[in-house]
C-alpha positions in Angstrom: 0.0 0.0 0.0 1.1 3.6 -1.0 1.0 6.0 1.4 0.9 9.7 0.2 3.3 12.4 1.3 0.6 13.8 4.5 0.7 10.1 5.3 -3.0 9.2 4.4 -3.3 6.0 2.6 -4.5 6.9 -1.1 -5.3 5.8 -4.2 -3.0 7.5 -6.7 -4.2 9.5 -9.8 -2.3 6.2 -11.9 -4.4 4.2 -9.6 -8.0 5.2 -11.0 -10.5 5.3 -13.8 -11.2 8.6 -14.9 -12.6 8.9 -18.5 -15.7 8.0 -19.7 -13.4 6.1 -22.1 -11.7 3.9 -19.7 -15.2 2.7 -18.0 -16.8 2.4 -21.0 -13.9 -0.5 -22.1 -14.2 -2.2 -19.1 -17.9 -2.5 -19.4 -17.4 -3.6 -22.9 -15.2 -6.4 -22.3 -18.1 -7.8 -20.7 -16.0 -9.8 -17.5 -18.9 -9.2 -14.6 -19.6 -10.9 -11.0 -22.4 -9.7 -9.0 -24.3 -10.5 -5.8 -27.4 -8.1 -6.6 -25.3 -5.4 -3.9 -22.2 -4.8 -6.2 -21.2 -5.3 -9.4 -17.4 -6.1 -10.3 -16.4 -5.7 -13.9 -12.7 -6.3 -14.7 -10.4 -6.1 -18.0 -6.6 -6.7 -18.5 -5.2 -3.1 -18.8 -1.9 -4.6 -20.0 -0.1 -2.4 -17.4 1.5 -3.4 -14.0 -1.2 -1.2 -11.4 -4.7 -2.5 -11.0 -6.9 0.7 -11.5 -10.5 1.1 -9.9 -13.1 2.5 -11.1 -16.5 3.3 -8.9 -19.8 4.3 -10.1 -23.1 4.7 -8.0 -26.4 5.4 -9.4 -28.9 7.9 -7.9 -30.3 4.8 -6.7 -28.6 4.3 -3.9 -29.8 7.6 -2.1 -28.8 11.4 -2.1 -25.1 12.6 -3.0 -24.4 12.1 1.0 -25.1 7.9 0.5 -24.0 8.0 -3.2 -20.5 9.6 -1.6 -20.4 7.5 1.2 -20.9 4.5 -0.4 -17.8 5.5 -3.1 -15.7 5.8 0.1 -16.2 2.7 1.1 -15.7 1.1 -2.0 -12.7 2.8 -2.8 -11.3 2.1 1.0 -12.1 -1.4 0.6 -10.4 -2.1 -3.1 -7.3 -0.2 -1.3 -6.9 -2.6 1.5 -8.2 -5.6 -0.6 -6.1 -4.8 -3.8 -2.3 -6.9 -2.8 -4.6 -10.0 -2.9 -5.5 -9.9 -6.6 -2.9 -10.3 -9.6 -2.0 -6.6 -11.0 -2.5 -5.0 -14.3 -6.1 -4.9 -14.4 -9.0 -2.2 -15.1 -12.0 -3.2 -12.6 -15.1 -1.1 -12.1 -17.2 -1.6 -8.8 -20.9 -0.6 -9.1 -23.2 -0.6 -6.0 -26.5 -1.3 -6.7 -27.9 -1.6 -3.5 -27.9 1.5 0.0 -26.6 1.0 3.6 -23.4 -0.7 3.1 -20.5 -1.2 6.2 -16.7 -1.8 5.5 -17.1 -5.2 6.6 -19.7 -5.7 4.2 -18.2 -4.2 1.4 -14.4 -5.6 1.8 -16.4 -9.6 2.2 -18.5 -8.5 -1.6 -15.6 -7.3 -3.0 -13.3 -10.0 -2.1 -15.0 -12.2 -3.5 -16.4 -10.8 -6.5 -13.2 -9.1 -7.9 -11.3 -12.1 -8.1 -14.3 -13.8 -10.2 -14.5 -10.8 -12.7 -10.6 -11.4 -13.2 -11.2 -14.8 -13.6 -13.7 -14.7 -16.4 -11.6 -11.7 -18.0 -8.9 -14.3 -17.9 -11.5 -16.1 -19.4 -12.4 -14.0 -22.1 -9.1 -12.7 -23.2 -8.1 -16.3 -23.7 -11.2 -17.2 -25.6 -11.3 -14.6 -28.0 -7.3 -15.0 -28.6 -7.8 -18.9 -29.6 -10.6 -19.4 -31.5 -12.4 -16.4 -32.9 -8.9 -15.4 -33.8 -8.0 -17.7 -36.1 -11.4 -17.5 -38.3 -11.3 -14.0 -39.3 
């Protein structure tokens, strides 16, 4: 984990998804696990820093929740991220309100690893066979 110079754990700006660009390929590469609470979507970035994307709907309650509940995602991805294999784009999206750390770190722990897994999955697929017809 990175700590920045005031000593607060962060994510870095090389750390995060911020384009419309960058979510909109992760979502496109169609490498999902959800437990009807959150929503992990992952893609091979061919870099060596996993990068996190969060988005929260209005669905979730006013910008107080929605912001709350991106806190938590974000803090949880942070402390969760040393576990996964690097060089990944994931996006988390929370579907549901009322989350706790606890809760969010157990989802995300187990659903980020699946979306990497069937990214693995995908990349794979679409490199053996559907390459060699076209």
């Amino acid at each position: 984990m990175s700590a920045s110079p005031t000593g607060r754990a962060t994510l870095r700006r090389r750390e995060r998804l911020l384009a419309t660009g960058q979510f909109r390929a992760v979502y496109a590469a169609r490498a999902r696990a959800g437990d009807g609470r959150i929503v992990a979507y992952a893609r091979p970035n061919g870099g060596d820093v996993t990068r996190l994307g969060v988005s929260v709907g209005k669905r979730c309650g006013k910008a107080v929740a929605r912001n709350r509940t991106k806190r938590l995602l974000r803090e949880a991805f942070r402390r969760a991220r040393a576990d996964w294999p690097a060089g990944y784009d994931v996006v988390l999206v929370a579907v549901g309100r009322d989350y706790t750390l606890d809760e969010v770190r157990r989802r995300i722990g187990a659903l980020v690893p699946e979306a990497i897994r069937r990214a693995l999955e995908r990349a794979g697929g679409e490199s053996g066979t559907e390459g060699a017809a076209r």
